[in-house]
DODOTI-97323 format. One record per residue: x negated, y, z of N, C-alpha, C, CB in turn. Coordinates in Angstrom, 3 decimals. Glycine has a CB too. Example, Ala and Ser with C-alpha at 12.3 -4.5 7.8 and 13.67 -1.06 7.14 Angstrom:
% DODOTI-97323
SITE;-13.190;-5.690;7.800;-12.300;-4.500;7.800;-13.200;-3.300;7.800;-11.308;-4.473;9.046;
SITE;-12.850;-2.250;7.080;-13.670;-1.060;7.140;-12.900;0.030;7.870;-14.084;-0.598;5.725;
END
This chain:
% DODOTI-97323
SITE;15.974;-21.250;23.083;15.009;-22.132;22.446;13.605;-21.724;22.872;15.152;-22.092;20.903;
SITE;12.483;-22.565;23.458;11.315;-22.255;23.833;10.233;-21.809;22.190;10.842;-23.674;24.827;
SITE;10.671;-22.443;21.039;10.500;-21.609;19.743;11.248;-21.689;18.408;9.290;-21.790;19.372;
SITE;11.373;-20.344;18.608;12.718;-20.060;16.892;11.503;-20.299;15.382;13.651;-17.371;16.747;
SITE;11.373;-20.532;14.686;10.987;-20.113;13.453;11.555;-19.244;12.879;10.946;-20.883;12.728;
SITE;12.098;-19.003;11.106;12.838;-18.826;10.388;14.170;-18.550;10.947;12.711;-19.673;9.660;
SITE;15.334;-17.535;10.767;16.405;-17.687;10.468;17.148;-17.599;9.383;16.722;-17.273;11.005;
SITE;18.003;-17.667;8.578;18.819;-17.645;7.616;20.509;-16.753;8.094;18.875;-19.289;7.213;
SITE;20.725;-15.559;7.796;22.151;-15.390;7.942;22.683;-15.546;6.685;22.562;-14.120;8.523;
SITE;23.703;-16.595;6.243;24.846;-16.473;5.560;25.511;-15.218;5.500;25.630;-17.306;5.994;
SITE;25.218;-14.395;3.986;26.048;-13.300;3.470;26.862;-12.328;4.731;27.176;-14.057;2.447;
SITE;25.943;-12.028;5.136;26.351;-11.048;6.754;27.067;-11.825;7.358;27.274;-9.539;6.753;
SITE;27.407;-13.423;7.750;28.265;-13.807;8.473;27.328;-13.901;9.869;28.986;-15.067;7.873;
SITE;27.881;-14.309;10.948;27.467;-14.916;11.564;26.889;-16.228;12.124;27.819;-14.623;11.723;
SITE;26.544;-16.501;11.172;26.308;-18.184;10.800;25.050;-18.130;9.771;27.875;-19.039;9.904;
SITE;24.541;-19.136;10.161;23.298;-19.867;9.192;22.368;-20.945;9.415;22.391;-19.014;8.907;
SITE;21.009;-21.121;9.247;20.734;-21.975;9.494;18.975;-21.409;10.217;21.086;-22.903;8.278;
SITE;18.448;-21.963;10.863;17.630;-22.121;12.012;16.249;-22.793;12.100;18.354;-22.731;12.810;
SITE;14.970;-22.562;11.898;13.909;-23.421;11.787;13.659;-23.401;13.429;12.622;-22.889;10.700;
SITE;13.709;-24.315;14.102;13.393;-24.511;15.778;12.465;-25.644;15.783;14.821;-24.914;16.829;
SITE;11.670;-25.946;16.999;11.126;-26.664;17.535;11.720;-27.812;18.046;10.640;-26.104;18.177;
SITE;11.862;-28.941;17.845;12.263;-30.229;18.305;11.062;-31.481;18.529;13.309;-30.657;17.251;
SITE;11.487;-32.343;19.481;10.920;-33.663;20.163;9.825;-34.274;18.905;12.400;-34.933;20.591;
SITE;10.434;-34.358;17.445;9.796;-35.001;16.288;9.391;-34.280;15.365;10.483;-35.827;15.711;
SITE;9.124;-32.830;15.555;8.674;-31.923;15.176;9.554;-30.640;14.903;8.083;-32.369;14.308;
SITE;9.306;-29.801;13.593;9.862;-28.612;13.243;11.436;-29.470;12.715;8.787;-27.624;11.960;
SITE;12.322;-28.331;12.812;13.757;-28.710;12.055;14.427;-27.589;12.147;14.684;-29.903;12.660;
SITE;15.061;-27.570;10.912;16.097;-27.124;10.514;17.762;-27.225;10.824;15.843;-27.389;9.627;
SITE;18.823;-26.534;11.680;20.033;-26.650;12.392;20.990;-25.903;12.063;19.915;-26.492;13.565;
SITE;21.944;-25.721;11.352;23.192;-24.353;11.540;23.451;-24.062;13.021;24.909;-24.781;10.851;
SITE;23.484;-22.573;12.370;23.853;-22.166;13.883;25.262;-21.280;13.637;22.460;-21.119;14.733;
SITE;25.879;-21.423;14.460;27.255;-20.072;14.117;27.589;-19.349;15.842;29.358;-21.147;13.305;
SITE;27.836;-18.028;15.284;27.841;-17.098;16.466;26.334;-17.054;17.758;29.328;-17.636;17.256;
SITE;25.393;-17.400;17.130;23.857;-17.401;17.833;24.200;-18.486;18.828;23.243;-15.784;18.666;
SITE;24.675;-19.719;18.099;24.938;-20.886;18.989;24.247;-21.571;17.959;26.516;-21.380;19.475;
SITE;23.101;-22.833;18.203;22.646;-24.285;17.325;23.971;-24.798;17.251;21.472;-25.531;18.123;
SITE;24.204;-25.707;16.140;24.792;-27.169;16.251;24.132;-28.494;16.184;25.626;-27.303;15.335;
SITE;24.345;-28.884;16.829;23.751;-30.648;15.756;24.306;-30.226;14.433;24.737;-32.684;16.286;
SITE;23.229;-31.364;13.846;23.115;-31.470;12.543;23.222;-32.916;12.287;21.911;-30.846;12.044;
SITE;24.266;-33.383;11.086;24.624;-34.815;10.921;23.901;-34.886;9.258;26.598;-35.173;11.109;
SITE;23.506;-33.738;8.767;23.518;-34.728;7.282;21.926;-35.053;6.885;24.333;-33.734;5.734;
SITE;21.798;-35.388;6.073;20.540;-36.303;5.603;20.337;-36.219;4.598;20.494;-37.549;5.709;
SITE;19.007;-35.530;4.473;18.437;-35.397;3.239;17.442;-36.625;2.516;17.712;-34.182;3.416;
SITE;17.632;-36.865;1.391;17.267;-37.989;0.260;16.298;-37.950;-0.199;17.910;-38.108;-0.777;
SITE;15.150;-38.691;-0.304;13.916;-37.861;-1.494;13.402;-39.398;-1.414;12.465;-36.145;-0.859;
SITE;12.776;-39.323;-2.942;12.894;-41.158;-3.640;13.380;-41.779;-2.647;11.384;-42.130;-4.096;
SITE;14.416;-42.271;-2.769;15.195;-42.978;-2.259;15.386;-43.298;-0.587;14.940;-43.909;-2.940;
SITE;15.064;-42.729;0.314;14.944;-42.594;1.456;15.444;-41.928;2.091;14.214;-42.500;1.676;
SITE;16.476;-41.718;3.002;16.941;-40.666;3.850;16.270;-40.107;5.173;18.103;-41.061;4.179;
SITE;15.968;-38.859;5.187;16.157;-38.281;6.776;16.779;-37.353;7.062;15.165;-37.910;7.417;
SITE;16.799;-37.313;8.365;17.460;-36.048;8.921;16.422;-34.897;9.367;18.352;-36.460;10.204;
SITE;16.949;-33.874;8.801;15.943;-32.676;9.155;16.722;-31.726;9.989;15.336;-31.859;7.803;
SITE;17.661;-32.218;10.720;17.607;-31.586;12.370;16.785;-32.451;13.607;19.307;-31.511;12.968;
SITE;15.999;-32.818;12.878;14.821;-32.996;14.296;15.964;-34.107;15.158;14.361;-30.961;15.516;
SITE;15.363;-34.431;16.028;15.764;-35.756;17.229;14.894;-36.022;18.633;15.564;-37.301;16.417;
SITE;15.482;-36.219;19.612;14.671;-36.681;20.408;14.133;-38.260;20.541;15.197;-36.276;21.391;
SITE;14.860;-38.814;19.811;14.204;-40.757;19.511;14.330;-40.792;17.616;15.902;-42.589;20.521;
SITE;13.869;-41.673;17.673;13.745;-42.099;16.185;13.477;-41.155;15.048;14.920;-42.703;15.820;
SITE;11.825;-40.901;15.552;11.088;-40.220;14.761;10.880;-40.409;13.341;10.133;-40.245;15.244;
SITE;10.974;-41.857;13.116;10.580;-42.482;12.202;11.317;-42.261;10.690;10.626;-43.695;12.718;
SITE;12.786;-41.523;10.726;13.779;-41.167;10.006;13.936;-39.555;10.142;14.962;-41.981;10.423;
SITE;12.809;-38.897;10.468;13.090;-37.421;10.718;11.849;-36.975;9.782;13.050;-36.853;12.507;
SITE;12.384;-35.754;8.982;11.320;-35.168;8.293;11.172;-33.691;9.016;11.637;-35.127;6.645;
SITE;9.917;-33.344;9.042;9.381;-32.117;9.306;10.079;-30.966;8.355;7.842;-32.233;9.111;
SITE;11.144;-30.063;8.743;11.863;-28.968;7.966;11.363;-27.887;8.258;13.218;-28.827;8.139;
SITE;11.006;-26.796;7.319;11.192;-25.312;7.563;11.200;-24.382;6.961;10.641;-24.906;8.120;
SITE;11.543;-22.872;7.347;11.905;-21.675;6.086;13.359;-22.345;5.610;10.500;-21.600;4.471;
SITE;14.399;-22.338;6.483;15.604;-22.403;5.619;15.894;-21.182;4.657;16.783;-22.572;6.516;
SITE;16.560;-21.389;3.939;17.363;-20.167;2.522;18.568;-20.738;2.148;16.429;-19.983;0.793;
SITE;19.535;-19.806;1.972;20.725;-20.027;1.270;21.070;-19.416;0.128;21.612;-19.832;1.957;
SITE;21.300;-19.881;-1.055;21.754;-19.084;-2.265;22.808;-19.965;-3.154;20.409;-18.663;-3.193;
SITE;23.591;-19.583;-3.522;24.832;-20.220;-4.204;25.431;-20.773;-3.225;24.631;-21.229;-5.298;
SITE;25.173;-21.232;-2.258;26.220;-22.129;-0.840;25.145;-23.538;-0.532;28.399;-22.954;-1.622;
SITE;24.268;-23.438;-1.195;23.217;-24.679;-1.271;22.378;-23.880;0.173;22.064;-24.894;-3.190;
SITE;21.227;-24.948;0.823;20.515;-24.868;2.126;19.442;-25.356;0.932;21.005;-25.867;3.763;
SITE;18.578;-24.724;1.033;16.903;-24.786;0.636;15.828;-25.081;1.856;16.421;-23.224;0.000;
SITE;15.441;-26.144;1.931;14.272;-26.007;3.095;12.803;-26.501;2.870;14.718;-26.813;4.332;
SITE;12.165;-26.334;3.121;10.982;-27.047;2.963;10.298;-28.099;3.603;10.317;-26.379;2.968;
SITE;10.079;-29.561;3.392;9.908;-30.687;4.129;8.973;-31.845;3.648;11.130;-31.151;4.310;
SITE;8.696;-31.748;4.803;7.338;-33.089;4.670;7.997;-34.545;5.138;5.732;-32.744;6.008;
SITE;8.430;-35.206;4.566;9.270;-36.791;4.661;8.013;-37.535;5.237;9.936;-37.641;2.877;
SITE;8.519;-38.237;5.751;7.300;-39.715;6.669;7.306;-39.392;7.774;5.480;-39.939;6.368;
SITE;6.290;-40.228;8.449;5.437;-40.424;9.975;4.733;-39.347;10.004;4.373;-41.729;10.210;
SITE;3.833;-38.598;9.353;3.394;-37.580;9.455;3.639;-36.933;11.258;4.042;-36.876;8.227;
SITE;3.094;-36.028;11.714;3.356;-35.270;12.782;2.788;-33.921;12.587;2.886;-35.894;13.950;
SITE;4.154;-33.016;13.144;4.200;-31.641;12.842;2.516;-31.534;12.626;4.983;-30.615;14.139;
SITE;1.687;-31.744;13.807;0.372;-30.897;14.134;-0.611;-31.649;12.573;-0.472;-31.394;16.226;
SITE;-0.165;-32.532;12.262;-1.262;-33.154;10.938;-1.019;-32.340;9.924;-1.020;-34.784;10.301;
SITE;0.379;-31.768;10.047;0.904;-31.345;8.732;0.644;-30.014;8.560;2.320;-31.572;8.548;
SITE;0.391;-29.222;9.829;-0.177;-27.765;9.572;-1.264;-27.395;9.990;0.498;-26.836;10.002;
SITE;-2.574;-28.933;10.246;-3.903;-28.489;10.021;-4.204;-27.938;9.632;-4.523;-28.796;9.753;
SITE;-5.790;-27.156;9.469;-5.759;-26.490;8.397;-6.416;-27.369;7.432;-6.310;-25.207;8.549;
SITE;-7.063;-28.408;8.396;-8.072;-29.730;7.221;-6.770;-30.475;5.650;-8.649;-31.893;8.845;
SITE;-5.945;-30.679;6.376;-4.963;-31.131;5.662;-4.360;-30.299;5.068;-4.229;-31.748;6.214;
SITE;-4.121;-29.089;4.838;-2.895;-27.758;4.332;-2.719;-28.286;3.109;-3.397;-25.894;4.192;
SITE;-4.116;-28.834;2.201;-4.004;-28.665;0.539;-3.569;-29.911;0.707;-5.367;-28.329;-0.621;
SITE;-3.661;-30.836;1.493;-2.969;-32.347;1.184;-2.060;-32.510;1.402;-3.288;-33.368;1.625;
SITE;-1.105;-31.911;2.246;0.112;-32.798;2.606;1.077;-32.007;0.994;0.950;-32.384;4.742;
SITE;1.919;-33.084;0.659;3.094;-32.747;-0.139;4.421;-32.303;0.586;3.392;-33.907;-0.941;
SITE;4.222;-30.506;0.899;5.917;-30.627;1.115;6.924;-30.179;-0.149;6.368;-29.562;2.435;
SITE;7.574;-30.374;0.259;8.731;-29.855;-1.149;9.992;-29.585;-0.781;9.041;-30.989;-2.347;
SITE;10.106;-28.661;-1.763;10.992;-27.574;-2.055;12.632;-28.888;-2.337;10.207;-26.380;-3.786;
SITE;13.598;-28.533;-1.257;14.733;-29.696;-1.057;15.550;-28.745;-1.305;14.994;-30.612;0.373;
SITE;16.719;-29.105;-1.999;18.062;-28.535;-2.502;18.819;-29.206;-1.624;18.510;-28.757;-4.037;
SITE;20.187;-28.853;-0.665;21.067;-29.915;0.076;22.527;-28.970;-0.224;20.556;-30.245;2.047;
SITE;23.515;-29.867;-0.767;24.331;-29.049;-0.965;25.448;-29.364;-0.255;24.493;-28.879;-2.145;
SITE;25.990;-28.693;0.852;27.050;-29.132;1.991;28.295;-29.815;1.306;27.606;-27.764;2.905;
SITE;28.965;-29.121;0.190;29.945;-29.508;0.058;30.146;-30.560;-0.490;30.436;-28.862;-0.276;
SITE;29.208;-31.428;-1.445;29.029;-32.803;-1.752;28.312;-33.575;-0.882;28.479;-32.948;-2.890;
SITE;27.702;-32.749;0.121;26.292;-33.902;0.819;25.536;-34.591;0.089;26.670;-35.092;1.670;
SITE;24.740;-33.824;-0.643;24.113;-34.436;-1.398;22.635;-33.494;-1.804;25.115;-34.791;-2.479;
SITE;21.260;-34.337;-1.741;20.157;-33.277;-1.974;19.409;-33.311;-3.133;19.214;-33.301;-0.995;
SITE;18.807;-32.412;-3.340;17.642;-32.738;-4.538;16.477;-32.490;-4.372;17.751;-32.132;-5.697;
SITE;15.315;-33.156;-4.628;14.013;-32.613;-4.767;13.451;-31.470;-6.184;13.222;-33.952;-4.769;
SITE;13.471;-30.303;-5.428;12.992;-29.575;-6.471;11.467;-29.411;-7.081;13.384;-28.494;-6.132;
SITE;10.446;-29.681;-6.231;9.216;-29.069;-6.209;8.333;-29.197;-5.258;9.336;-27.981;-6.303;
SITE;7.448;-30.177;-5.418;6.062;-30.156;-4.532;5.817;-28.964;-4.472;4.792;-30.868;-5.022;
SITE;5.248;-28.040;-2.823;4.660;-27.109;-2.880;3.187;-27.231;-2.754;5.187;-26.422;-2.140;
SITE;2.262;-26.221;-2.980;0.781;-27.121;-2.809;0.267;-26.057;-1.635;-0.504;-27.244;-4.534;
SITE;0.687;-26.643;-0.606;0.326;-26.248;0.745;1.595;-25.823;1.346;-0.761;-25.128;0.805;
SITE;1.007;-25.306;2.906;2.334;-24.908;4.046;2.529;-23.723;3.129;1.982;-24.485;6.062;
SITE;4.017;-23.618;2.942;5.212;-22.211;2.620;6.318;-21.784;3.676;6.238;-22.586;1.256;
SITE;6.772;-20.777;3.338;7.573;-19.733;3.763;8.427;-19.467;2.653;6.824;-18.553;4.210;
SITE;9.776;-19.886;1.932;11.163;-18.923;1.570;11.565;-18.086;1.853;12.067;-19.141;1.663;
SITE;12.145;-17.234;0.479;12.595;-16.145;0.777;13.394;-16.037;-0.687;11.470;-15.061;1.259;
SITE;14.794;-15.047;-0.277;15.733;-15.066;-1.504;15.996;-13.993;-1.770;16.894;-15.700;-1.468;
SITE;16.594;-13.372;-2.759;16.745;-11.843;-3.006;18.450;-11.924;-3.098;15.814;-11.168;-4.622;
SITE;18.978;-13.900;-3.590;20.583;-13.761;-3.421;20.541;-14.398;-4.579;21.486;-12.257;-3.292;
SITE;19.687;-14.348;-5.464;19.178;-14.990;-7.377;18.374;-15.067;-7.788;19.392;-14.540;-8.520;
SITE;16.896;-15.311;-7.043;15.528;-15.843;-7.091;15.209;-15.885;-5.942;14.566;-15.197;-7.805;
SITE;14.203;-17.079;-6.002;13.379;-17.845;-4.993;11.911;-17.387;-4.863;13.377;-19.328;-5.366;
SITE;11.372;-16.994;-4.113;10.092;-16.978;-4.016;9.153;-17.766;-2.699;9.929;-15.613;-4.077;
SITE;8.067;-18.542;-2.600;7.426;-18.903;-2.261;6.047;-18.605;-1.746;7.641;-19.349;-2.749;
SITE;5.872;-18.308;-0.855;4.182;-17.562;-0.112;3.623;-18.977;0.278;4.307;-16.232;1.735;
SITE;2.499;-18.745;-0.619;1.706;-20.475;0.223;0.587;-20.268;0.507;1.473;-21.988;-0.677;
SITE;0.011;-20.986;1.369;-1.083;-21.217;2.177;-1.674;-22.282;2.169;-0.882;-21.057;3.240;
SITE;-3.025;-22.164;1.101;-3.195;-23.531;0.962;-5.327;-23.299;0.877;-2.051;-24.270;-0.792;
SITE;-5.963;-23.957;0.995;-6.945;-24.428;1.076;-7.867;-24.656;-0.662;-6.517;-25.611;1.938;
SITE;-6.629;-25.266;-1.399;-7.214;-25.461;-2.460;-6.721;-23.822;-3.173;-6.719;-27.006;-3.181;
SITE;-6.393;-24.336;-4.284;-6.140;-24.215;-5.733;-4.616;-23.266;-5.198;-5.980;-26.025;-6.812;
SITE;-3.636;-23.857;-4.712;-1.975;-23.654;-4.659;-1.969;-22.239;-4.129;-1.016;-24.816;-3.546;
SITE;-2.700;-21.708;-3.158;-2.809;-20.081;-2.403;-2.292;-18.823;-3.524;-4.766;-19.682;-1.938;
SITE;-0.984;-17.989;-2.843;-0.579;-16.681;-3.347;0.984;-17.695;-3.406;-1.538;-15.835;-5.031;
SITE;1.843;-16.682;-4.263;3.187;-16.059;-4.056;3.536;-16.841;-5.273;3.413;-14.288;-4.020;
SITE;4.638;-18.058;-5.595;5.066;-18.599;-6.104;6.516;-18.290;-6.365;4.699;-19.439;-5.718;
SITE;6.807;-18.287;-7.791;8.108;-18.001;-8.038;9.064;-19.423;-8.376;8.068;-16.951;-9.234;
SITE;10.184;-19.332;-7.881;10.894;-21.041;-8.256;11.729;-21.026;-8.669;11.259;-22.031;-7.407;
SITE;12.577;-21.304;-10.207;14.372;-21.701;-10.830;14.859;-22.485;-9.735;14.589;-22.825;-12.484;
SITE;15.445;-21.980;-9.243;16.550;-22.743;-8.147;16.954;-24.125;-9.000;18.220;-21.622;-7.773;
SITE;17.285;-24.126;-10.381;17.953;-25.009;-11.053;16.987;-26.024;-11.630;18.753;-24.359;-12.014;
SITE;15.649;-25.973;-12.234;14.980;-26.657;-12.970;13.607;-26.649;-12.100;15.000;-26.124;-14.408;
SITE;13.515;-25.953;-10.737;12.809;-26.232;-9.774;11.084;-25.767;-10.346;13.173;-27.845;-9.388;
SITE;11.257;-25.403;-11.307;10.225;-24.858;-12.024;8.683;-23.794;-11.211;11.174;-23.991;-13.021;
SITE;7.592;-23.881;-11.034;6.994;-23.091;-10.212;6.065;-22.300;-11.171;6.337;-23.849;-9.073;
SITE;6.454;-20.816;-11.163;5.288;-20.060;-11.455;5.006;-18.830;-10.543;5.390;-19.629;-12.825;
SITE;3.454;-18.457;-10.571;2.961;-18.011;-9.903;2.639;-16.666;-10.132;2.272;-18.678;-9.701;
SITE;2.719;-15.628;-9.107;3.313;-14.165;-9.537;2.215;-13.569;-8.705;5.103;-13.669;-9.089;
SITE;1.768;-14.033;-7.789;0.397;-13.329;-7.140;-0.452;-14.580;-6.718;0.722;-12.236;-5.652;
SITE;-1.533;-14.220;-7.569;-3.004;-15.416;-7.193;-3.443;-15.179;-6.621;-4.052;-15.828;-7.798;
SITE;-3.610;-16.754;-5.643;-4.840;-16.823;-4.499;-4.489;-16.149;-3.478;-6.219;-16.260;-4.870;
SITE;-5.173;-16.795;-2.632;-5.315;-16.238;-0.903;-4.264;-16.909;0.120;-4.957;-14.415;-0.760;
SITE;-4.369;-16.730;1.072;-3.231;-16.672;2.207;-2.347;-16.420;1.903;-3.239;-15.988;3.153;
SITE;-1.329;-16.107;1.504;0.445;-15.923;2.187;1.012;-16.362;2.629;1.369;-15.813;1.820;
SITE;2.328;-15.389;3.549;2.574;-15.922;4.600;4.227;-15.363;4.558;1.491;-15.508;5.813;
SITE;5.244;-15.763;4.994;6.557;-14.768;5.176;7.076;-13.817;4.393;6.468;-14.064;6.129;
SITE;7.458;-14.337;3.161;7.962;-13.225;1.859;9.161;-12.586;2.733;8.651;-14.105;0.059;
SITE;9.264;-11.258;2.069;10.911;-10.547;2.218;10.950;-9.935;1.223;11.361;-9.516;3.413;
SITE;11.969;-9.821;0.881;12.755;-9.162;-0.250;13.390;-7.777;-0.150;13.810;-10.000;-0.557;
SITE;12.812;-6.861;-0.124;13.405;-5.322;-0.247;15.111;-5.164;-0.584;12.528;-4.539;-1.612;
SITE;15.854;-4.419;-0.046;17.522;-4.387;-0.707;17.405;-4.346;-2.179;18.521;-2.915;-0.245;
SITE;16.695;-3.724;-2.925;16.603;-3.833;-3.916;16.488;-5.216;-4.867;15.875;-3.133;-3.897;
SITE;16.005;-5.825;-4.388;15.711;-7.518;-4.553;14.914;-7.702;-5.874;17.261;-8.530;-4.687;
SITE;13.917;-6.794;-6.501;12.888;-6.648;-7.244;11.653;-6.591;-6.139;13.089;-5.399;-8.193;
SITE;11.550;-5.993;-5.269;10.425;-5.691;-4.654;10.335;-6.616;-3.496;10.369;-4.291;-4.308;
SITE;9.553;-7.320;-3.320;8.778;-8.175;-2.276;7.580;-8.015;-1.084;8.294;-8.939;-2.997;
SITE;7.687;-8.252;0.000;6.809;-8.087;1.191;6.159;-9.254;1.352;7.487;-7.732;2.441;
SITE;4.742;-9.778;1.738;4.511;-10.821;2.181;2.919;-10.549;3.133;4.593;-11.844;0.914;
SITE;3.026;-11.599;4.127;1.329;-11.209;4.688;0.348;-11.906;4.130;0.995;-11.484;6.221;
SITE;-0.469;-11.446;4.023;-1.947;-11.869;3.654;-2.940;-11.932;4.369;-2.439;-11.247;2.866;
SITE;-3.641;-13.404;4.010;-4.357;-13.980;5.681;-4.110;-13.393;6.718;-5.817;-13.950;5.908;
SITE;-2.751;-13.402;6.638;-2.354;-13.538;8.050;-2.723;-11.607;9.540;-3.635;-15.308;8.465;
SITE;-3.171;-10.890;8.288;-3.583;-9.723;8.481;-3.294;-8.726;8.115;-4.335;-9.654;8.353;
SITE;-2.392;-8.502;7.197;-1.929;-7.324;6.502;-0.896;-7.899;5.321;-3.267;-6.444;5.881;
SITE;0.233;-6.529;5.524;1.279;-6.624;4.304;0.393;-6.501;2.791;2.524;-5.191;4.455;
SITE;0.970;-7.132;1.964;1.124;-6.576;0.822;2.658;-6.678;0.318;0.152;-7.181;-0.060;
SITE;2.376;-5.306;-0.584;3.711;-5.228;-1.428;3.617;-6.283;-2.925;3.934;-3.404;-1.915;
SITE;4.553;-6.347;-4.029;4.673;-6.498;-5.121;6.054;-6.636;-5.852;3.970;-7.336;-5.234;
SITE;6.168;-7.297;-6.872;7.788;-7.061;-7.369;7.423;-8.343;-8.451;8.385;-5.107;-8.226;
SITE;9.091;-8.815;-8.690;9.180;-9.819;-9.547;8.625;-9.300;-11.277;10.803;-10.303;-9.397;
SITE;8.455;-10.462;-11.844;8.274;-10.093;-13.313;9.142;-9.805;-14.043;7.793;-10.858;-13.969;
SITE;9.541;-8.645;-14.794;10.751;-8.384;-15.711;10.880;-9.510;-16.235;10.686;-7.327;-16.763;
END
C-alpha cells in the first residue's frame, strides 16, 4: 500500500481491519494474514448507505473511514458520510466543522449504528472494554474523550489541546496519546 493508516489486530489473530488510502479517499478494509480484502458491506447513517472500503468509481456512495477498533466482535470506525473530499475533511479551516461520527457495524447481522458525533478529526483506541477518543479540533471538542460503546455517550477525561493516537497500556487503565502533535502524554481512565 503506498499509505497504511491505523491497524486493528483481532484478539492476537491474524486478521483485522485496515485504515488505507483509496481513489475516494481514506477507508477502512479487513485484512487476514497481512493480505487487504474487498470490502462488501455498507454502513447506514439517517437513512443512507455507504461503503467505507473506499472505491475507485462511484464516489458519491463512499464515506471517508478511519481509526478502525474492535471490541465485542463489532468494527468501530470513524466517518464522514457525503461528497465531502478526504483533503476538505482534514483541513485544518474545517477540523471543528466537519461531523464525523463514531459508527458501530456489526458483521454478524450487517447492520450499523450511529453512536456519536465527534467534534473534530479522531483517532480510536480500546483497552478490550472502553473506548477512548483523542480529538483534534479547532474549537471547543480538543483533548481525550471517553465513549459507552452501548449508549454512545461522550465524556471528556483530558481538556483541550491537540490529540492525536491514543494507546492503551496492557494494563488497560493507563493511556498514551500525542499532543500537538509533539510529545507523549500519559494518563489513566476515571475509577
Amino acid at each position: 500500500m503506498p499509505f497504511l493508516g491505523d491497524a486493528f489486530f483481532v484478539d492476537g489473530e491474524s486478521a483485522g481491519y485496515a485504515q488505507v488510502a483509496r481513489e475516494c479517499g481514506m477507508a477502512v478494509l479487513p485484512f487476514v494474514d497481512g493480505r487487504l480484502e474487498r470490502s462488501d458491506f455498507e454502513i447506514t447513517v439517517n437513512g443512507n448507505s455507504f461503503r467505507i472500503g473506499g472505491s475507485d468509481v462511484g464516489c458519491e456512495s463512499v464515506a471517508r473511514a478511519r481509526s478502525p477498533i474492535v471490541l465485542d466482535g463489532k468494527l468501530y470506525v470513524l466517518m464522514v458520510p457525503g461528497s465531502r473530499d478526504e483533503a476538505s475533511a482534514s483541513s485544518p479551516e474545517v477540523v471543528g466543522e466537519v461531523g464525523w461520527l463514531l459508527v458501530q457495524w456489526d458483521p454478524e447481522v450487517r447492520e450499523s449504528k450511529t453512536l456519536a458525533e465527534i467534534p473534530g478529526i479522531a483517532d480510536l483506541a480500546t483497552n478490550g472494554q472502553d473506548i477512548v477518543v483523542a480529538v483534534h479540533s479547532r474549537g471547543e471538542g480538543g483533548g481525550v474523550w471517553s465513549v459507552d460503546p452501548i449508549a454512545g455517550e461522550l465524556s471528556r477525561i483530558v481538556d483541550g489541546g491537540d490529540a492525536w493516537h491514543p494507546s492503551f497500556s496492557p494494563s488497560g487503565r493507563e493511556f498514551v496519546y500525542i499532543k500537538g502533535l509533539n510529545r507523549l502524554e500519559f494518563d489513566s481512565l476515571p475509577a
